[in-house]
N, C-alpha and C positions, 0 to 999 in steps of 0.2 A: 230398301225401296221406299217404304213410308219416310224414314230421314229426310232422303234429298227430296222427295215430294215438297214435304213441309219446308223447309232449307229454299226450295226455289220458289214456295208461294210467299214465303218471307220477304223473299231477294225483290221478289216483284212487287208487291206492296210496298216495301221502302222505297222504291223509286217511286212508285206513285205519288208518294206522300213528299218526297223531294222533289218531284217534278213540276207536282200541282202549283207552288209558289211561283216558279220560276214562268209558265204560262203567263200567269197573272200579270208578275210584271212588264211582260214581254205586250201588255197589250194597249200600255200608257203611252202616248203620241211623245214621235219624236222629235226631234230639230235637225233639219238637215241643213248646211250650210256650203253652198255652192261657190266653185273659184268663179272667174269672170269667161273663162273659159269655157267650162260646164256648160253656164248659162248660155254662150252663145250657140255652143253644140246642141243643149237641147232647144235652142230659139229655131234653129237652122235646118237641122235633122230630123229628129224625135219629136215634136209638135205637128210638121207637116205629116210623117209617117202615122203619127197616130189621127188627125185628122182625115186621112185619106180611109184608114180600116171604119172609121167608125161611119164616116159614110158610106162604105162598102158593105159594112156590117146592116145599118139601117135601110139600103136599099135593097136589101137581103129580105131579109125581115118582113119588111110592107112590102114586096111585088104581088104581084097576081098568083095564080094557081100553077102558070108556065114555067115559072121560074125554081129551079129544085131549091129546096133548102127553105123559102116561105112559106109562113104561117098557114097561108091557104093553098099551096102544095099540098103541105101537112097533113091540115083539113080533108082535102081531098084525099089524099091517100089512104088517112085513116076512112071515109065513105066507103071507098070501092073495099077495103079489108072486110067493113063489117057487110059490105052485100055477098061478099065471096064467103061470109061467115065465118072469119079469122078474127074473134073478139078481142082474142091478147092483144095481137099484133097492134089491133085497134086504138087498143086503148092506151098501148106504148105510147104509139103516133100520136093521138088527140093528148097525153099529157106532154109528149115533146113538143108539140104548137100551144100549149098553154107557157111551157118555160121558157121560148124561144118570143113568144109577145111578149111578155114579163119584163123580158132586157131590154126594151126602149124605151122606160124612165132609167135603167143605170145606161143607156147609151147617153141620152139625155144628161145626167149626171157629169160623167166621163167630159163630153163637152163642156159643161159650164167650168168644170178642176180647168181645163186647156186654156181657155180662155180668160179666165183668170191669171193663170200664171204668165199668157202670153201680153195682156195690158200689165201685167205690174214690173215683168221682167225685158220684154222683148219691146215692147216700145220704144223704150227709149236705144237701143241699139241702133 
């Protein structure tokens, strides 16, 4: 019993220790190199799709109180928890509308990559 104890804490440490490198490299930027094709499918497709979520996303996000899924839903919802005296639940809520504001500099982000790739690539199409 103790054998394959030690034998599997073994087994699993060496992969760690070969795993570890291989992370590493995996996290140096790569080069993608797109057909002419590619490029028009994501000019055409994939650009507008992902334009449309992130505005979808951002008007999510910033609505009012009415709207499910906004920061000041959130807000709200976590209020009425902590009047009903539900502190967990509350406190769920009020850090889920803390993570949920948080993503409109990477929405922000996300937009400026689009727009980017859509003046250097899709213009001239």
């Amino acid at each position: 019993m103790r054998t394959t104890r030690l034998i599997t804490v073994l087994a699993v440490s060496a992969g760690l220790v070969v795993a570890a490198p291989a992370t590493a490299l995996a996290q140096e930027p790569v080069t993608v190199t797109l057909s002419p094709e590619q490029v028009q499918r994501v000019c055409e497709q994939r650009i507008p799709r992902i334009e449309r979520r992130v505005a979808k996303a951002r008007e999510r996000i910033t609505a009012g109180p009415e709207v499910r899924g906004s920061v000041k839903w959130l807000e709200k919802r976590a209020e009425a928890e902590r009047a009903a005296g539900r502190e967990t639940t509350a406190e769920v809520l009020a850090e889920k509308a803390e993570r949920r504001a948080a993503r409109g500099p990477r929405l922000e982000e996300i937009t400026a990559r689009v727009a980017k790739f859509r003046d250097e690539h899709c213009a001239a199409k």
